[in-house]
PANULO-755788 format. One record per atom (N, C-alpha, C, CB): residue number from 0; residue in one letter; chain; atom name; x, y, z. Coordinates in pm, whole numbers. Each point is the difference from the previous one (the first is absolute). Glycine has a CB too. Layout:
N
pos | code | unit | site | c1 | c2 | c3
NUM | A | A | CA | X | Y | Z
...
% end
This chain:
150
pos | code | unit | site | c1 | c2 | c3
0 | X | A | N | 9141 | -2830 | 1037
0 | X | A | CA | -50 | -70 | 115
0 | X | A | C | -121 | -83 | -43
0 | X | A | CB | 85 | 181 | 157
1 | X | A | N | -50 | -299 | -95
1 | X | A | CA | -128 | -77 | -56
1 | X | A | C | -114 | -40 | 106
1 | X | A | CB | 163 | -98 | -174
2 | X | A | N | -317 | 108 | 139
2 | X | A | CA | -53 | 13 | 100
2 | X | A | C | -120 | -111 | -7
2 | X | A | CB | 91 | 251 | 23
3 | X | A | N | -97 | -371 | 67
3 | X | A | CA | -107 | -94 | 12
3 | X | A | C | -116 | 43 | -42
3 | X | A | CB | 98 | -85 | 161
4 | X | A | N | -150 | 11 | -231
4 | X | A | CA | -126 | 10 | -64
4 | X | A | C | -96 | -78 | 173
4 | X | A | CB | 95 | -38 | -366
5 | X | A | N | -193 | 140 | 386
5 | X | A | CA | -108 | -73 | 71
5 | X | A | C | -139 | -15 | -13
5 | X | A | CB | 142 | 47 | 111
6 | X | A | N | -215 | -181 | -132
6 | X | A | CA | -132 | -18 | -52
6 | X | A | C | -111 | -31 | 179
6 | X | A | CB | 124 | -134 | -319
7 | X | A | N | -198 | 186 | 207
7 | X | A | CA | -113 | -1 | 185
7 | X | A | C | -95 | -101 | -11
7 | X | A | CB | -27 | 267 | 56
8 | X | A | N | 21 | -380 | -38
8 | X | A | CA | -73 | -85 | -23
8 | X | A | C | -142 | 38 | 73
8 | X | A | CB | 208 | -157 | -38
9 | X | A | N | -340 | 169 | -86
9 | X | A | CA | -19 | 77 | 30
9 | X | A | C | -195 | -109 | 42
9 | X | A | CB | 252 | 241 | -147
10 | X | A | N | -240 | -341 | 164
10 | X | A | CA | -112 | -92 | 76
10 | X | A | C | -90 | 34 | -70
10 | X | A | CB | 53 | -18 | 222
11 | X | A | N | -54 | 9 | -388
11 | X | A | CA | -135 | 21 | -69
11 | X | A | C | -45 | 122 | 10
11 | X | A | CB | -57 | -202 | 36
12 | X | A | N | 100 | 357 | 22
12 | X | A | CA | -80 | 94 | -12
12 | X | A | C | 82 | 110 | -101
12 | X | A | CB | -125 | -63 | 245
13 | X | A | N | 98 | 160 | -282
13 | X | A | CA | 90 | 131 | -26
13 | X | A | C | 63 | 76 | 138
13 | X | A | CB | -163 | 38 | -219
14 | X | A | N | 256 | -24 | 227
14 | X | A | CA | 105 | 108 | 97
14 | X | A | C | -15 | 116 | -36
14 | X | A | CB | 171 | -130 | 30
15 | X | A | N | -183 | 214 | 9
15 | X | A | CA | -54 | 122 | -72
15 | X | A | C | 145 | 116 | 106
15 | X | A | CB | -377 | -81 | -65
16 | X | A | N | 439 | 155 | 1
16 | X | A | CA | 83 | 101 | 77
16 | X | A | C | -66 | 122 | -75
16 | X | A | CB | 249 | -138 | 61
17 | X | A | N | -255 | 228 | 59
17 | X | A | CA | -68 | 172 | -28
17 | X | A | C | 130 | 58 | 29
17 | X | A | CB | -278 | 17 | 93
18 | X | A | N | 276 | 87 | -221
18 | X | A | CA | 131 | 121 | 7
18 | X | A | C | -68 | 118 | 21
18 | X | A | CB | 170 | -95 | -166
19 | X | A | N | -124 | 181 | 279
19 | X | A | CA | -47 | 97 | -4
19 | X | A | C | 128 | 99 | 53
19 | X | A | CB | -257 | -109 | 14
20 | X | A | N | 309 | 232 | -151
20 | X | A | CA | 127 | 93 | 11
20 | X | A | C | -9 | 62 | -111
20 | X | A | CB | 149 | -124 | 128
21 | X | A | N | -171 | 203 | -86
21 | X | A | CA | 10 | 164 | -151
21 | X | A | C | 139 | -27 | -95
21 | X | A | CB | -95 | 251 | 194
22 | X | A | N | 219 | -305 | -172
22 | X | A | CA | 105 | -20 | -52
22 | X | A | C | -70 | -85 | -127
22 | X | A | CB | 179 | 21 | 226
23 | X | A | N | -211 | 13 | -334
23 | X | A | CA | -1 | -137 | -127
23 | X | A | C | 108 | -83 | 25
23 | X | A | CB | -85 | 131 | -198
24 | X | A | N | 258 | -98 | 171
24 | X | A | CA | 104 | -94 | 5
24 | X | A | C | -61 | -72 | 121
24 | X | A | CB | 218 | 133 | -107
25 | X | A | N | -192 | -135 | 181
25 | X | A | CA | -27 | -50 | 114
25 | X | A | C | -113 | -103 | 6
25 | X | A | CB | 93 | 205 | 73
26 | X | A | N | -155 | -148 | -113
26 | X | A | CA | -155 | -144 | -24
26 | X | A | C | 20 | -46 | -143
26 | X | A | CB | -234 | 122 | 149
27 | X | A | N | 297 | -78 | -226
27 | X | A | CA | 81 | -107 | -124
27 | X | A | C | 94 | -84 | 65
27 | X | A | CB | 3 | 169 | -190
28 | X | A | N | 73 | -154 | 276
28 | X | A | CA | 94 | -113 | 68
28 | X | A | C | -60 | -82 | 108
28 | X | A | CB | 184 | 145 | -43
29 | X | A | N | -279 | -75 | 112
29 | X | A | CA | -54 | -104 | 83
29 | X | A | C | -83 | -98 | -89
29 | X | A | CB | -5 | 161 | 205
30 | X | A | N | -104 | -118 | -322
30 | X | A | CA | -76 | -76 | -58
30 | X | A | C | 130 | -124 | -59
30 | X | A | CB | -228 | 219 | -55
31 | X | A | N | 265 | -147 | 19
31 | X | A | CA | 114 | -113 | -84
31 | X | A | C | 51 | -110 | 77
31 | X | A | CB | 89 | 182 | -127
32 | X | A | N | -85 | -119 | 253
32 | X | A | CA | 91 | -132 | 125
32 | X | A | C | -94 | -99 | 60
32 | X | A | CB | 170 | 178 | 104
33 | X | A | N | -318 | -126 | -85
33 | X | A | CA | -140 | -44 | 61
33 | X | A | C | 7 | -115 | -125
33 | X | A | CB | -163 | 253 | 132
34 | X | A | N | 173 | -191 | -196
34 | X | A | CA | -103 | -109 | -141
34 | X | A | C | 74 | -127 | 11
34 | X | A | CB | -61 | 188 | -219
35 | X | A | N | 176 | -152 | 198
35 | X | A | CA | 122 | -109 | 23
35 | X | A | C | -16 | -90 | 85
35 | X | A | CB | 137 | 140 | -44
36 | X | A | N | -194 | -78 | 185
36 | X | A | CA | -39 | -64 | 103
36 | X | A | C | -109 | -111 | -17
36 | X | A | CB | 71 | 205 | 100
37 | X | A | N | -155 | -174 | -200
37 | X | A | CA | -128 | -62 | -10
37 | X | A | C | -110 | 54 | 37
37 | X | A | CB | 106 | -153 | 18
38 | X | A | N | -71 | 285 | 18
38 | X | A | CA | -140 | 94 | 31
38 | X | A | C | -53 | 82 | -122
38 | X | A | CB | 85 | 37 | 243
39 | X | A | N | -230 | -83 | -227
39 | X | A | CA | -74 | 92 | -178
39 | X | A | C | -34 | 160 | 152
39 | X | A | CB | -238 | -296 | -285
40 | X | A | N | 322 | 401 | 185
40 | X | A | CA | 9 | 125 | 73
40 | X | A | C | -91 | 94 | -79
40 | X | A | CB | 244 | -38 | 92
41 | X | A | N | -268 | 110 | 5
41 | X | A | CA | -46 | 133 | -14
41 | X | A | C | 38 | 129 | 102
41 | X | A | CB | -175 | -147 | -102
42 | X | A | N | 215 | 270 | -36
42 | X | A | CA | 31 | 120 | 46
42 | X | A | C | -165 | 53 | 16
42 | X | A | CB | 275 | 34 | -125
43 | X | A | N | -217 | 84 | 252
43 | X | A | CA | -101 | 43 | 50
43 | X | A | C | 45 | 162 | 41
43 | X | A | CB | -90 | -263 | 71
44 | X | A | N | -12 | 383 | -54
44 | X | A | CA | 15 | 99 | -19
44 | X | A | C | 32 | 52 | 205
44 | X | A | CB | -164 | -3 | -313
45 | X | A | N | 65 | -41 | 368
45 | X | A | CA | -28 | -32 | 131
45 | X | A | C | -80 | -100 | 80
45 | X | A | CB | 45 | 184 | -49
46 | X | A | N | -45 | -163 | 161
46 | X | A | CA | -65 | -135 | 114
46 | X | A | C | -117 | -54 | -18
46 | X | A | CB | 93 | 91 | 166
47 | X | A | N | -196 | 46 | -256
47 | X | A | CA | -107 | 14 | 23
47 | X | A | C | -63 | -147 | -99
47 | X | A | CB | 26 | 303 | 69
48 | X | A | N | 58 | -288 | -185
48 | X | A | CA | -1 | -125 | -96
48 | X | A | C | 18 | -104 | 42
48 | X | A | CB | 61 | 100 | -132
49 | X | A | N | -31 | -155 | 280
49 | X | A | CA | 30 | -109 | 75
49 | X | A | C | -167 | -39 | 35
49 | X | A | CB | 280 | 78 | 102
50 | X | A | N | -368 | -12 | -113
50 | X | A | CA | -154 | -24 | 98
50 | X | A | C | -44 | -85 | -112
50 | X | A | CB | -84 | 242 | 158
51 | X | A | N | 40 | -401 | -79
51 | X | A | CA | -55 | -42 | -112
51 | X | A | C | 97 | -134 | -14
51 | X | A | CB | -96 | 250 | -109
52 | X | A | N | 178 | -234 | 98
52 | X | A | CA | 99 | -72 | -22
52 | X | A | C | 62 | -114 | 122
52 | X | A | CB | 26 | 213 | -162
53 | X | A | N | -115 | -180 | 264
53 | X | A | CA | 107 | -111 | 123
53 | X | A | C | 4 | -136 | -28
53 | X | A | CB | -61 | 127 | 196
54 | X | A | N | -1 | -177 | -275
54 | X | A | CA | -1 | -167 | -56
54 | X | A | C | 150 | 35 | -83
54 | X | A | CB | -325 | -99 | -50
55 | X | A | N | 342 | 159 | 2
55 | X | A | CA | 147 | -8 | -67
55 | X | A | C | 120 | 32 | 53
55 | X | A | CB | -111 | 40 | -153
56 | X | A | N | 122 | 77 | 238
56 | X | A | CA | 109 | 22 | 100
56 | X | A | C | -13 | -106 | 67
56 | X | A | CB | 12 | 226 | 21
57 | X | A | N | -103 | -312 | 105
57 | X | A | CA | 9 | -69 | 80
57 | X | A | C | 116 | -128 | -57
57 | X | A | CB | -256 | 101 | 93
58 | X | A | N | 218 | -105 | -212
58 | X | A | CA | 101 | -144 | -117
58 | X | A | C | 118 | 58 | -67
58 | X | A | CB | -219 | -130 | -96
59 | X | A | N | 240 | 262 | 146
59 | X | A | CA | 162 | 49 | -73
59 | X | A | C | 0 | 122 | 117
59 | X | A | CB | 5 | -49 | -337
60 | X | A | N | 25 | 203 | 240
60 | X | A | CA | 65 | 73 | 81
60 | X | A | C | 17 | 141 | -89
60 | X | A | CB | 116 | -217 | 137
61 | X | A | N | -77 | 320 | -32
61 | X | A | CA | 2 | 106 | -28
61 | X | A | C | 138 | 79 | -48
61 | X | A | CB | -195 | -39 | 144
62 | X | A | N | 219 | 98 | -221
62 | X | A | CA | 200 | 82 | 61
62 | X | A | C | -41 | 144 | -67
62 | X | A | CB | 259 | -238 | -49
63 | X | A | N | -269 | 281 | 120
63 | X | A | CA | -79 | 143 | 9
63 | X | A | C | 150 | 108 | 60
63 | X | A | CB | -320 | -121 | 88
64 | X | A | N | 336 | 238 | -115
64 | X | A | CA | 89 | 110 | 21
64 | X | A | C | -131 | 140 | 41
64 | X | A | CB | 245 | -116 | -207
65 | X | A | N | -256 | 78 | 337
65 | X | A | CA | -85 | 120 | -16
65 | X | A | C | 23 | 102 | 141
65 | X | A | CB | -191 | -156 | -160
66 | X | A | N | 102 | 271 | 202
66 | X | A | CA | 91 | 103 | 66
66 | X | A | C | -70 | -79 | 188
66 | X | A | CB | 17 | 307 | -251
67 | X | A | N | 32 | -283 | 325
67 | X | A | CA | -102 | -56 | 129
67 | X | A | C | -125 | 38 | 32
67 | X | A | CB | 175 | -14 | 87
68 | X | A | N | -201 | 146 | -160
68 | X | A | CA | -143 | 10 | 40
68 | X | A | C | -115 | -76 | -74
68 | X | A | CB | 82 | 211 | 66
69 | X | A | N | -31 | -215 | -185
69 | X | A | CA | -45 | -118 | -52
69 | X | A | C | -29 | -126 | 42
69 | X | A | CB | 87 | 108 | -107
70 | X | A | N | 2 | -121 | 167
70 | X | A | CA | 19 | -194 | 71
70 | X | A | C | -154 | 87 | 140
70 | X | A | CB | 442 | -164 | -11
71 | X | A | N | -385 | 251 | 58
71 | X | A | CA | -116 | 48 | 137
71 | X | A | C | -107 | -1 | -78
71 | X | A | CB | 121 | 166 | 168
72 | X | A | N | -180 | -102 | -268
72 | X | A | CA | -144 | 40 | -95
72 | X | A | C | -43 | -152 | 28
72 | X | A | CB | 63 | 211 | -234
73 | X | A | N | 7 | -311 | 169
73 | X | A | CA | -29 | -96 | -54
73 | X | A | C | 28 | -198 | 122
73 | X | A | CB | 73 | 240 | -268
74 | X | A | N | -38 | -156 | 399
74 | X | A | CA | 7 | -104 | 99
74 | X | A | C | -90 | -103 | -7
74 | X | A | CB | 79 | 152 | 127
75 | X | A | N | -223 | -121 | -147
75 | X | A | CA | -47 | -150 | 19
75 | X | A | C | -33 | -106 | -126
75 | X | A | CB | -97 | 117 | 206
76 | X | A | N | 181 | -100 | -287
76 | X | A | CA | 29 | -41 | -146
76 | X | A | C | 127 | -96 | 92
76 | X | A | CB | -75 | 248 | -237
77 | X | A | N | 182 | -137 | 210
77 | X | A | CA | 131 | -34 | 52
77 | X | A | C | 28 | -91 | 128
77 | X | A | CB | 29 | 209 | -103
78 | X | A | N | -147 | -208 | 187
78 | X | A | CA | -20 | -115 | 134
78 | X | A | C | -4 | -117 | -36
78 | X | A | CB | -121 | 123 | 122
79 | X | A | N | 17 | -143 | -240
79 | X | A | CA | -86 | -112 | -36
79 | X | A | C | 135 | -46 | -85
79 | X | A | CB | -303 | 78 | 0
80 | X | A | N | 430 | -25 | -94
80 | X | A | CA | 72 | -63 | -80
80 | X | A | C | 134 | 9 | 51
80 | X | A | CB | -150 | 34 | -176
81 | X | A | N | 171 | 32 | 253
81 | X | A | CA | 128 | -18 | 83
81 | X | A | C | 109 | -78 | -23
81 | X | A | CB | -136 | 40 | 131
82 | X | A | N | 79 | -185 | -127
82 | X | A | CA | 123 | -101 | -30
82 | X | A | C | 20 | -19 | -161
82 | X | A | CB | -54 | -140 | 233
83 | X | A | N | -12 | 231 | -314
83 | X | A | CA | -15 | -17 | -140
83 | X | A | C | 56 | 136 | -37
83 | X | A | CB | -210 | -170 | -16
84 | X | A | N | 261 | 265 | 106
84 | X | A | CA | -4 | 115 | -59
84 | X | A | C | 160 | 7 | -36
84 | X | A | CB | -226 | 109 | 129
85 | X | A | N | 342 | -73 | -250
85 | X | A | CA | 148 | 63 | 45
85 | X | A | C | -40 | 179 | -45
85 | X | A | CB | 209 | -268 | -75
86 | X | A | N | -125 | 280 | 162
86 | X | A | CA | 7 | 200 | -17
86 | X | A | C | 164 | -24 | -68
86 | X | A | CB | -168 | 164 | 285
87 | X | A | N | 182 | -71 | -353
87 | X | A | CA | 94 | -2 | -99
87 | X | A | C | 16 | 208 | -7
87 | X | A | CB | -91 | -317 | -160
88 | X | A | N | 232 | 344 | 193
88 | X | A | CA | -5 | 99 | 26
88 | X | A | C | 218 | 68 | 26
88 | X | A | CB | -344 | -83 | 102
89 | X | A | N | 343 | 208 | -160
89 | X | A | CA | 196 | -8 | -21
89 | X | A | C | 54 | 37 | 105
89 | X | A | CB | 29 | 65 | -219
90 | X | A | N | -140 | 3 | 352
90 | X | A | CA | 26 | -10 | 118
90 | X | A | C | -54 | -75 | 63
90 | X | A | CB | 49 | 158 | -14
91 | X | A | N | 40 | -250 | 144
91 | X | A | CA | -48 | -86 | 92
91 | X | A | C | 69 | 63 | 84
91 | X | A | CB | -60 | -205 | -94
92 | X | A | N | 15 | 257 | 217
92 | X | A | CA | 93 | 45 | 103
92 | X | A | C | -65 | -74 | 122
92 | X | A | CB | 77 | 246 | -106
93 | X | A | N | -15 | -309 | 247
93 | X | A | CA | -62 | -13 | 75
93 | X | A | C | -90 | 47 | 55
93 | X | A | CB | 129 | -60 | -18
94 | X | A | N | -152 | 180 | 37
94 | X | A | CA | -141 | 46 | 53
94 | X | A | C | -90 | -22 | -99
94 | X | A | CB | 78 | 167 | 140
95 | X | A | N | -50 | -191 | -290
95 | X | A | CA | -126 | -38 | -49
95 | X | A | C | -51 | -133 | 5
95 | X | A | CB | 47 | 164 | -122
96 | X | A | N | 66 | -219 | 102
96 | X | A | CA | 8 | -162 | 46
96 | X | A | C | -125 | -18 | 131
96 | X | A | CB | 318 | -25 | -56
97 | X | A | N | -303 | 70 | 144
97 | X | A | CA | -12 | -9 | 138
97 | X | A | C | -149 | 12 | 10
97 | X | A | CB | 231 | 94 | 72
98 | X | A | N | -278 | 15 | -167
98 | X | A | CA | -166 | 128 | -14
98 | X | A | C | -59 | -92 | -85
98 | X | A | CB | 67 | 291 | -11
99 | X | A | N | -18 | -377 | -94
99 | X | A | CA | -33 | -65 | -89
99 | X | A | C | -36 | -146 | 44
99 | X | A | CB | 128 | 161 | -133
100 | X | A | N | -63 | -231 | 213
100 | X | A | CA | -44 | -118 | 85
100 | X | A | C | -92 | -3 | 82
100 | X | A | CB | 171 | -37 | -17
101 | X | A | N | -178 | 162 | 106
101 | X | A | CA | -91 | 67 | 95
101 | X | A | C | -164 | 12 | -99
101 | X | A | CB | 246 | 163 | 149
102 | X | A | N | -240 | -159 | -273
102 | X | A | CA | -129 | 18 | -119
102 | X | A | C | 9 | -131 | -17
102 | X | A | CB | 5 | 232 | -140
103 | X | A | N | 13 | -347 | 127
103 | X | A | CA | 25 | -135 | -32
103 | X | A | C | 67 | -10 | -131
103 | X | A | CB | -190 | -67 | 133
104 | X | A | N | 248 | 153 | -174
104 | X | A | CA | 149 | -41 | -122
104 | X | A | C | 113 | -85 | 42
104 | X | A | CB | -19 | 225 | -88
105 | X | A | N | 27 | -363 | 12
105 | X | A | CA | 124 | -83 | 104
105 | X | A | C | 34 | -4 | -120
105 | X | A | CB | -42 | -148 | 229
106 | X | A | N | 34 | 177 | -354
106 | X | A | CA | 82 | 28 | -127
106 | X | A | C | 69 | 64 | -46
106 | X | A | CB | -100 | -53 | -19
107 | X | A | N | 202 | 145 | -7
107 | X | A | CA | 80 | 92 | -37
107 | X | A | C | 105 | 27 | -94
107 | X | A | CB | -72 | -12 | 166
108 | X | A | N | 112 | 59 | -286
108 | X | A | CA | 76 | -54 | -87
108 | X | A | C | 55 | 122 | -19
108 | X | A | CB | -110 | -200 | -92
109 | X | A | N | 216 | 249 | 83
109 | X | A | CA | 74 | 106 | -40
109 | X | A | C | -8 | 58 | -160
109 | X | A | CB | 138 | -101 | 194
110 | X | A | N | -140 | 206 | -245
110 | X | A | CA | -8 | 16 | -148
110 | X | A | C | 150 | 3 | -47
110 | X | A | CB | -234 | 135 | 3
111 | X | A | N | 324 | -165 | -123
111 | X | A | CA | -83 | -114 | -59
111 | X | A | C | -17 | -147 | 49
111 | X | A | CB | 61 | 134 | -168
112 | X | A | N | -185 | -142 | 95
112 | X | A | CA | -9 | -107 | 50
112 | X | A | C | 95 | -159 | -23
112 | X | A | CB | -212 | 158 | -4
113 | X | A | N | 252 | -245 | 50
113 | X | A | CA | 91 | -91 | -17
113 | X | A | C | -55 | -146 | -41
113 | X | A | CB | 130 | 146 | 162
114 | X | A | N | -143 | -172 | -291
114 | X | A | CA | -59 | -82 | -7
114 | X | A | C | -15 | -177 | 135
114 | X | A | CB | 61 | 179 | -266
115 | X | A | N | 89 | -179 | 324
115 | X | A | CA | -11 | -100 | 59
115 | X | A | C | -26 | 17 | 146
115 | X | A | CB | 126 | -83 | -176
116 | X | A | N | -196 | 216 | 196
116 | X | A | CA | -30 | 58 | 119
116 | X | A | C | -174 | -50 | -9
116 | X | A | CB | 219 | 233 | 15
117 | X | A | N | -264 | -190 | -152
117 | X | A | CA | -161 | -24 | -35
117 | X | A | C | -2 | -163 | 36
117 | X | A | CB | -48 | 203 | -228
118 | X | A | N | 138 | -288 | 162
118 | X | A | CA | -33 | -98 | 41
118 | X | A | C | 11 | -52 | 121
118 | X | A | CB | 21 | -1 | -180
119 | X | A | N | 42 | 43 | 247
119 | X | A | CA | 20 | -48 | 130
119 | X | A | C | -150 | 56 | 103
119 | X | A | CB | 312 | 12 | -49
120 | X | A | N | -352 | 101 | -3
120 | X | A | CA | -123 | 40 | 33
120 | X | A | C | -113 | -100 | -11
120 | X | A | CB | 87 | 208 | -62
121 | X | A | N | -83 | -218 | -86
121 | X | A | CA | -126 | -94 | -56
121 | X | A | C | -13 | -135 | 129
121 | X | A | CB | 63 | 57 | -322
122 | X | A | N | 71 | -117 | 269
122 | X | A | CA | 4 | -105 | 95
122 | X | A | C | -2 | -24 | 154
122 | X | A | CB | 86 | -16 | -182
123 | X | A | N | -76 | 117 | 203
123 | X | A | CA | -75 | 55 | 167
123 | X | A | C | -174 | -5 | 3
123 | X | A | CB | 219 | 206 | 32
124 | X | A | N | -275 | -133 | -102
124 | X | A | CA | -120 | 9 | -21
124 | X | A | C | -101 | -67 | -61
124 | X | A | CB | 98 | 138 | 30
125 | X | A | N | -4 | -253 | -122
125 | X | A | CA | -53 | -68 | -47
125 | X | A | C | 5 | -146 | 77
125 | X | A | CB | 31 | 165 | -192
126 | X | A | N | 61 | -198 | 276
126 | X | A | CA | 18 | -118 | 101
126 | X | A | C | -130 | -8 | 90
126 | X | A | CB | 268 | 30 | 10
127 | X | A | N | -343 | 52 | 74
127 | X | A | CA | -56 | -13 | 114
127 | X | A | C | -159 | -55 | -78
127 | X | A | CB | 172 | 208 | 178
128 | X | A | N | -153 | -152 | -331
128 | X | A | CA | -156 | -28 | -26
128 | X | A | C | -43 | -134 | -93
128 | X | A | CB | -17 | 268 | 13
129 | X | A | N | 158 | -363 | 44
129 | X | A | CA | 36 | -125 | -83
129 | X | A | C | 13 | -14 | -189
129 | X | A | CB | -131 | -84 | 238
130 | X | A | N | 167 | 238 | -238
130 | X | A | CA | 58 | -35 | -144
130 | X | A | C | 169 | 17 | -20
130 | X | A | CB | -246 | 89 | -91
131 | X | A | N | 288 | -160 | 28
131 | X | A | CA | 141 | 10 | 22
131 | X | A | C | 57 | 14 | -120
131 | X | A | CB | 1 | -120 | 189
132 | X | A | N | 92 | 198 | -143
132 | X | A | CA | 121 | 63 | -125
132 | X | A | C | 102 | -62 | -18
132 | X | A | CB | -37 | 193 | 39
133 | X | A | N | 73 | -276 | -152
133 | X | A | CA | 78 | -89 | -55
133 | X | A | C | 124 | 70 | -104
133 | X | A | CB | -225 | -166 | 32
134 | X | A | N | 358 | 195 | 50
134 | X | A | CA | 64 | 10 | -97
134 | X | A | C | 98 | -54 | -110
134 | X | A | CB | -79 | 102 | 139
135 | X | A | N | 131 | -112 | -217
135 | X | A | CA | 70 | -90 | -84
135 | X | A | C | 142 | 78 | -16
135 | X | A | CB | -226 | -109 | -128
136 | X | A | N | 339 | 38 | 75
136 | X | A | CA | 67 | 36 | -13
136 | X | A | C | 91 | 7 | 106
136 | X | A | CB | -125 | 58 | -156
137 | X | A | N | 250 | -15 | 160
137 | X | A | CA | 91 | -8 | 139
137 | X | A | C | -49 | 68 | 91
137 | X | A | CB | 187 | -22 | -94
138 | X | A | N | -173 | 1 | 199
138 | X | A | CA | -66 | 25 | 116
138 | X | A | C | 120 | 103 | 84
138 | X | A | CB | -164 | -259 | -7
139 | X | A | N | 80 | 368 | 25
139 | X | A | CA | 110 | 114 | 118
139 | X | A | C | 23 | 68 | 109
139 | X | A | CB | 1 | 15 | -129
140 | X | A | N | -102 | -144 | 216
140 | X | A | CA | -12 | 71 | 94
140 | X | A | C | -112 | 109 | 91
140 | X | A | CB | 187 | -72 | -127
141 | X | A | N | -195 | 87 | 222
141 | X | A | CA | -94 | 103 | 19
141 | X | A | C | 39 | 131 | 7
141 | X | A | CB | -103 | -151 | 95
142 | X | A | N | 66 | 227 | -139
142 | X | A | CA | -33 | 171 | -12
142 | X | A | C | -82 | 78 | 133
142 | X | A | CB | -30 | -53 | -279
143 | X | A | N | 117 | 126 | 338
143 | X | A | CA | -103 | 115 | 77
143 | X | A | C | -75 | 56 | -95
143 | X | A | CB | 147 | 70 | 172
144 | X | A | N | -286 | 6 | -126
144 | X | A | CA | -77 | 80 | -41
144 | X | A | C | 100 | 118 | 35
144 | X | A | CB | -243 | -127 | 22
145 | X | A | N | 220 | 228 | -114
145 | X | A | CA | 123 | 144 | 18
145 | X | A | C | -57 | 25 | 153
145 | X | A | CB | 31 | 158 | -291
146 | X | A | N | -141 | -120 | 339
146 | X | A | CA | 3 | 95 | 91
146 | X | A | C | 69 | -56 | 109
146 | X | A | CB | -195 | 107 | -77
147 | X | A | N | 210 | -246 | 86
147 | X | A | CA | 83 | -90 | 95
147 | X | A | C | 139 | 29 | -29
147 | X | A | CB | -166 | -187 | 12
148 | X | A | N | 205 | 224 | -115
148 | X | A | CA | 150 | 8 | -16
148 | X | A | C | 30 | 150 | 61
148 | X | A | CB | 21 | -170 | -233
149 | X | A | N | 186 | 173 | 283
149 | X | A | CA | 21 | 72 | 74
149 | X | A | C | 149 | 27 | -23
149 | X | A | CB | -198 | -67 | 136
% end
C-alpha cells in the first residue's frame, strides 16, 4: 500500500509534535510518521514535561496514549491545547468517545495507529491555524478518523 507523503508548510518556524506512550514501538512509529510529516519530535515520559513548552505545542501538537485520570490531573494544560491535542489509544468505545469530548478531546485515533488516519488528523489541526498540509502524489480521498467509523 502506498501512502502520500505529507509536508507541513511550516511559515518559517519549527513544528514541533510531543509523544507521550510507554510503548517504545509505538513512539518509534509515530516518531517515524511525525518526522515525515515535517515535525522535529520529541518523546516524552509524561504531561508534566509539557510545562514550559506552550510556544511549541500552540505551533504543532500532542499524540499522547495516556490513562483518563491523567487527561483529569492534567485539564488545564489539556484546555489550553485541545485543538492540538490527538489521544491515541486500542480502545475507543463510545462512552469514551463521549467523556473524552466532554474534557475537550476532539482527536481520537485508534491503536494501531494508521498512518493515513494521522494525516488526516494533522490536516484538521493544522487547517484552522493557517498552515496547510500539502499532499503529493495521487490523491485518495477523504478518510474518517476511526472513532467516526462504524
Amino acid at each position: 500500500m502506498e501512502i502520500d507523503n505529507v509536508y507541513i508548510v511550516m511559515n518559517d518556524r519549527m513544528k514541533w509534535a510531543f509523544i507521550i506512550d510507554k510503548d517504545e514501538f509505538v513512539r518509534l512509529s509515530l516518531n517515524k510518521m511525525l518526522k515525515k510529516y515535517g515535525f522535529e519530535v520529541e518523546e516524552m515520559e509524561d504531561f508534566s514535561q509539557l510545562e514550559g513548552r506552550e510556544k511549541d505545542v500552540k505551533g504543532g501538537m500532542v499524540v499522547a496514549d495516556v490513562e483518563i485520570e491523567v487527561l483529569e490531573k492534567w485539564l488545564s494544560l489539556l484546555k489550553k491545547w485541545s485543538d492540538r491535542f490527538i489521544l491515541v489509544s486500542p480502545l475507543v468505545t463510545d462512552e469514551l468517545t463521549l467523556r473524552l469530548k466532554k474534557m475537550g478531546v476532539h482527536h481520537i485515533i485508534r491503536k494501531p495507529v494508521d498512518p493515513r488516519i494521522l494525516r488526516r488528523v494533522i490536516r484538521d489541526i493544522s487547517s484552522p491555524d493557517g498552515v496547510k498540509a500539502s499532499s503529493s502524489g495521487k490523491k485518495r480521498g477523504g478518510f474518517p478518523i476511526q472513532s467516526e467509523r462504524r
